[in-house]
N, C-alpha and C positions, 0 to 999 in steps of 0.2 A: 205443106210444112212437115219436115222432118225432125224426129228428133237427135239430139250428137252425141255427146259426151263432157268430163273434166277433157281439158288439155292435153295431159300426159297419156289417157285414156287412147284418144282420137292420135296422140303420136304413135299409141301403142299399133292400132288396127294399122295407120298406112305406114308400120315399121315389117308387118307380113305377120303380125304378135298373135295372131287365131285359133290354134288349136294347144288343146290343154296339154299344159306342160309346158309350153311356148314361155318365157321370161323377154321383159323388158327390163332395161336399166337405163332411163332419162337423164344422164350426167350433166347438172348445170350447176345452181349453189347447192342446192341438196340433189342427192342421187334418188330419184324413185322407182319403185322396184316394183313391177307387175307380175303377175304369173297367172296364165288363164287355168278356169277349172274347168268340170263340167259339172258341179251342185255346189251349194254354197256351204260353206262352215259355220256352223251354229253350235256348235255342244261348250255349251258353260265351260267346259274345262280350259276352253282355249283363249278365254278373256283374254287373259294376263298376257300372253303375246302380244298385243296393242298391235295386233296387222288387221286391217281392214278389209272384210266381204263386200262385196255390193256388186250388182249387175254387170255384165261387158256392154258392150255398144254392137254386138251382133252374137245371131245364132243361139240366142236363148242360153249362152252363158255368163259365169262369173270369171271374178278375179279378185284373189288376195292381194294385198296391196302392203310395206312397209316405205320406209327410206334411213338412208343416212343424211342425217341431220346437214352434218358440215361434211360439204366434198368439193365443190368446187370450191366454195369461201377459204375453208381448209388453205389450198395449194394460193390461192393469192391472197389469203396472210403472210403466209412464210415466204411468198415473193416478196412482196412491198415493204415487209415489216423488218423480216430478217434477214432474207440476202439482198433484198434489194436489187432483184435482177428480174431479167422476163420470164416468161413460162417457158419458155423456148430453152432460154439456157439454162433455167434448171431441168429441165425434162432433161435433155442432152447433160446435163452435169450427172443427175442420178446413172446416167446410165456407166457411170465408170466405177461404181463402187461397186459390191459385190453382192450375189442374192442375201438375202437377208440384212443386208443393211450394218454390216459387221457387228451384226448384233444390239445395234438401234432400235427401237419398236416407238411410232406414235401411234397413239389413242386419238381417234380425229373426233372429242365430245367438248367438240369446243362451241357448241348450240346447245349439249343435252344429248341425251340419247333418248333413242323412239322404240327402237325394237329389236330385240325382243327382250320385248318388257319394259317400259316409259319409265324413263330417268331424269328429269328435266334439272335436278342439280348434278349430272355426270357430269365432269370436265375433263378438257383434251391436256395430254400428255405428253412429254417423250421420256423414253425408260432407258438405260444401261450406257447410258454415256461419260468417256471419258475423253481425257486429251487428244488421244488416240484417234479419234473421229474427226474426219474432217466433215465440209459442207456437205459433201456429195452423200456421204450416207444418210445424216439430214434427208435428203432433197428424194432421194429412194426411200425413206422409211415413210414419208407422207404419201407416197403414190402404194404404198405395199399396203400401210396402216387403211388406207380409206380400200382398198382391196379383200382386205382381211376383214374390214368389215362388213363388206356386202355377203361375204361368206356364212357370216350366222344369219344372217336376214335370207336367207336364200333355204340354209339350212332347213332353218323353223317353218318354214313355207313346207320344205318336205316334207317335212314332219307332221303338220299337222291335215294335209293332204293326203298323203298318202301317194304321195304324185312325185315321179322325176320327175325334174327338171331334164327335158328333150334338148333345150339350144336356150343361148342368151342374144338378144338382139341389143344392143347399143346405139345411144343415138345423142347427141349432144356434141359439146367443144373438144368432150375428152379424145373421142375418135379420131382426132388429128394429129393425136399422137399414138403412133404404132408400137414406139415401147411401151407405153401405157397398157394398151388394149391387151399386145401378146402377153406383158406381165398379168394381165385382167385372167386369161385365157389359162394362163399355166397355175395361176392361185386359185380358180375356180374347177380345173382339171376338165372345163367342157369348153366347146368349142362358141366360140365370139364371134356373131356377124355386125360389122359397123353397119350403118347403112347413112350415107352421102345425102339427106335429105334439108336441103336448105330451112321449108316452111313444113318441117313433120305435120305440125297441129295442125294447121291449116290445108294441109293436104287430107289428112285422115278424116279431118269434118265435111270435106268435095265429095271424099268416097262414100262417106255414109250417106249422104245428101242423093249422089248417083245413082244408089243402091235402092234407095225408097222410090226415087223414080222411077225405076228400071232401068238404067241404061247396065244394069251390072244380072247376069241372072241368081246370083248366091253370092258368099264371101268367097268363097273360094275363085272367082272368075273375077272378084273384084282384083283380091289380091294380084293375082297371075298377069291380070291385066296392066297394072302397076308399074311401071320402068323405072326399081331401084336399082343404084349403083351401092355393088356389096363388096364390101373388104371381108374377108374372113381369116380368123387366125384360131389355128387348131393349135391345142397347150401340147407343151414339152412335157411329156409326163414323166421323165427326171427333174426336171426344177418343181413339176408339181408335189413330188415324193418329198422333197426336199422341204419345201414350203407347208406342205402339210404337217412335217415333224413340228416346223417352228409354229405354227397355226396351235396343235394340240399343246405342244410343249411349253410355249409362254403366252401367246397371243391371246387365247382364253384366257388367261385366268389373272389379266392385266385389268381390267373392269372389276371383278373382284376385289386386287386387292388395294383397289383404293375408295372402291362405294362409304366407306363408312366415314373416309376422312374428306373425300369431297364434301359431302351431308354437313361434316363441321365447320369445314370454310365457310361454309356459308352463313353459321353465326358470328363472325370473326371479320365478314365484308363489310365496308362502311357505307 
């Protein structure tokens, strides 16, 4: 008997997720966000970030852990609820409106926000809308907005690391869409590998399983051994310039300025 892993963990390993620095991004309703270390984080100061340490599933390392709450729920709300179209053609609608969303920005805290820092009364948003907007920049602000948030989550991992972030591995629904991913790739400014894996989980707990047997000599011969199918999308680092103005310029400091009036909605809900 061997032992495995969480879920997303064991997706992380048979996603190639092993050396520190290495990032996961699990895209399904919530987005979970992995980053191998090589010692764990414990210094009190770092509480308040609400990202989780705990052991990897190989090689005597860790992994910090957050997510974004609403990410996939996110995009089929605003499917079913408000255009009432597929994913499909809003994915392909978003893609005709212009970076940034002609200056549209959603907040996707439409669960609460986790990290950094637990907000569980944060609520999701859209900011600077006028007539002027049509659906599509809608349809591009939810895919940039749940982008933009994986940014501070990512951030804060450096930070409290001291660790780049090497590469981001992707695995989920979202990966089947390319403008999603590329967009993923030029707002995070590093390079995006999807990876094609039908039963991630279920794969990564065979390989760990493999590995305690022997049929693998190390992780590294696990991984190598592996035949995944990889999409890669390296970022435009002019749409990342771009995206980053808007990132520091409003996108921060849009969760600010509403914490304090979310907080009162909530005595006000019946």
């Amino acid at each position: 008997m061997f032992t495995g892993g969480l879920d997303y963990v064991c997706g992380a390993l048979a996603s190639g997720t092993v050396e520190a620095g290495h990032v996961l991004c699990a895209i399904g309703t919530s987005e979970q966000i992995l980053m191998v270390v090589d010692e764990p984080i414990t210094q009190p100061q770092y509480i308040g970030s609400n990202l989780t340490c705990v052991n990897y599933v190989v090689d005597d390392k860790y992994y910090v852990a957050g997510q974004v709450i609403s990410a996939g729920c996110v995009l089929e709300w605003f499917c079913k609820q408000i255009a009432q179209e597929s994913y499909g053609a809003i994915t392909e609608e978003a893609q005709t409106a212009p970076l940034g969303s002609a200056g549209v920005f959603m907040l996707p805290h439409f669960r609460g926000k986790y990290a950094p820092g637990a907000d569980p009364l944060s609520k999701g948003a859209f900011f600077g809308l006028t007539t002027a907007h049509s659906r599509a920049c809608l349809s591009r602000a939810v895919l940039e907005g749940l982008c933009f948030e994986s940014v501070g989550i990512m951030e804060e991992m450096e930070r409290i690391t001291g660790q780049l972030i090497k590469s981001v591995h992707v695995v989920g629904g979202a990966t089947k869409s390319p403008f999603w991913m590329q967009m993923k790739a030029d707002i995070l400014g590093k390079t995006v590998i999807c990876q094609d894996i039908p039963e991630v989980v279920t794969l990564g707990a065979a390989m760990l399983a493999g590995l305690g047997a022997g049929v693998y000599k190390d992780s590294a011969d696990m991984v190598q051994q592996i035949d995944r199918k990889e999409v890669v999308y390296e970022p435009d680092m002019e749409n990342h310039r771009q995206y980053r103005r808007i990132y520091e310029g409003v996108y921060k400091q849009l969760y600010l300025c509403v914490k304090d009036l979310n907080h009162t909605i909530e005595l006000y809900k019946q």
